[in-house]
N, C-alpha and C positions, 0 to 999 in steps of 0.2 A: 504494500500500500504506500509506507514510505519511498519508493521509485515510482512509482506511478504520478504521483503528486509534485514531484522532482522535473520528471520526464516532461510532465504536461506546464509547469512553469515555464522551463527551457522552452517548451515549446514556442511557447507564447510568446515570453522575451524574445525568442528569435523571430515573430511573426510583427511584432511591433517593432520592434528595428528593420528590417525590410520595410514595414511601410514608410515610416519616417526618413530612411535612406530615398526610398524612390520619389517621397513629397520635395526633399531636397532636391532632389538631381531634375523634379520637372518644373521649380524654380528656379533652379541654376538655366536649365534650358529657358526659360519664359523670358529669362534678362539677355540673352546671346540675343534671341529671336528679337527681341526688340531693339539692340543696339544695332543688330545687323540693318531690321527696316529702317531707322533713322540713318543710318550709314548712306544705306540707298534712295534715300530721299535726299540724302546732300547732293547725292553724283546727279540724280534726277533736276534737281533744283539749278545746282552749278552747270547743268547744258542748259536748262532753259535759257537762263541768264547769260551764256555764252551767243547761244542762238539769236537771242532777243538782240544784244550786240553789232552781231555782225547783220543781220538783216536792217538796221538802222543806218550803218555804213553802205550797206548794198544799195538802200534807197536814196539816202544821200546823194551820192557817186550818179544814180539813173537822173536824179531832179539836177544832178550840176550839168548833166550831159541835154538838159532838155526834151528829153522822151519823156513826157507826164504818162501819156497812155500806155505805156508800156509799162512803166512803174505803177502806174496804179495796178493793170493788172495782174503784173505780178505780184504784186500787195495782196491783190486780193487772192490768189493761188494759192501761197507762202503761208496765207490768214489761214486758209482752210488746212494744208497741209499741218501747219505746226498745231493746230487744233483737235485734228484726227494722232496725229504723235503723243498729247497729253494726254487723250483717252486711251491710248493703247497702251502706254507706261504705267497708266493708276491701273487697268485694267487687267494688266500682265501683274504688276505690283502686288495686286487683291489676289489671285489665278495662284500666284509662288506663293502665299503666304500659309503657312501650316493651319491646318482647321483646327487643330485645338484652341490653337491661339489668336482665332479670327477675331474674339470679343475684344482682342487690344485695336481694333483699326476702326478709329471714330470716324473714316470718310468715305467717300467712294467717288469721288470727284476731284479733279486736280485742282482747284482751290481749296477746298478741303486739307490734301494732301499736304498744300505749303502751309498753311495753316496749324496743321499740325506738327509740320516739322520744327515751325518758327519759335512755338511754346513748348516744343520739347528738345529745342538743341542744345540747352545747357545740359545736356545727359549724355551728349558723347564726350 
């Protein structure tokens, strides 16, 4: 009876450290997961801001050359292109993100997206 009682303590001691190990390691994992998404909403952020750049200079450069119509339509192209590029980025963003951990991703929009990153970049 004294082993039994032994046995079945052990046991349990061993069954509550397994859980409490695995609650750690899917904390540990929850804070990777999320410095990783903030990671990649800097790279995300830092081409928009890139893009948004040089496309200012691209117009520039068409308005000193005197083609308005050509620069407007390509403005308007560019508009469209870089627009459909944001939804594909948050889209694919959302698409990579682990379903356990979807309830950390307050957006689904790429204003959203800077949004969130803006008030969470003190954490990388």
């Amino acid at each position: 009876m004294e082993y039994a009682s032994l046995g079945l303590a052990g046991l349990i001691g061993y069954m509550i450290g397994w859980f409490l190990a695995n609650i750690m390691h899917l904390g540990r994992v929850a804070l990777l997961v999320e410095k990783t998404g903030l990671q990649t909403l800097k790279l995300m952020v830092s081409v928009a801001e890139d893009v948004e750049f040089v496309r200012a200079i691209k117009y520039r450069i068409a308005e000193d050359l005197g083609d308005s119509a050509t620069a407007i339509r390509q403005r308007n192209v560019d508009d469209y292109e870089y627009e459909r590029w944001k939804r594909a980025a948050v889209d694919s963003y959302l698409s990579s993100y682990p379903a356990v951990f979807k309830s950390q991703v307050p957006f689904s929009d790429w204003d959203g997206a800077v949004k969130h990153f803006e008030e969470n970049r003190r954490k990388l």
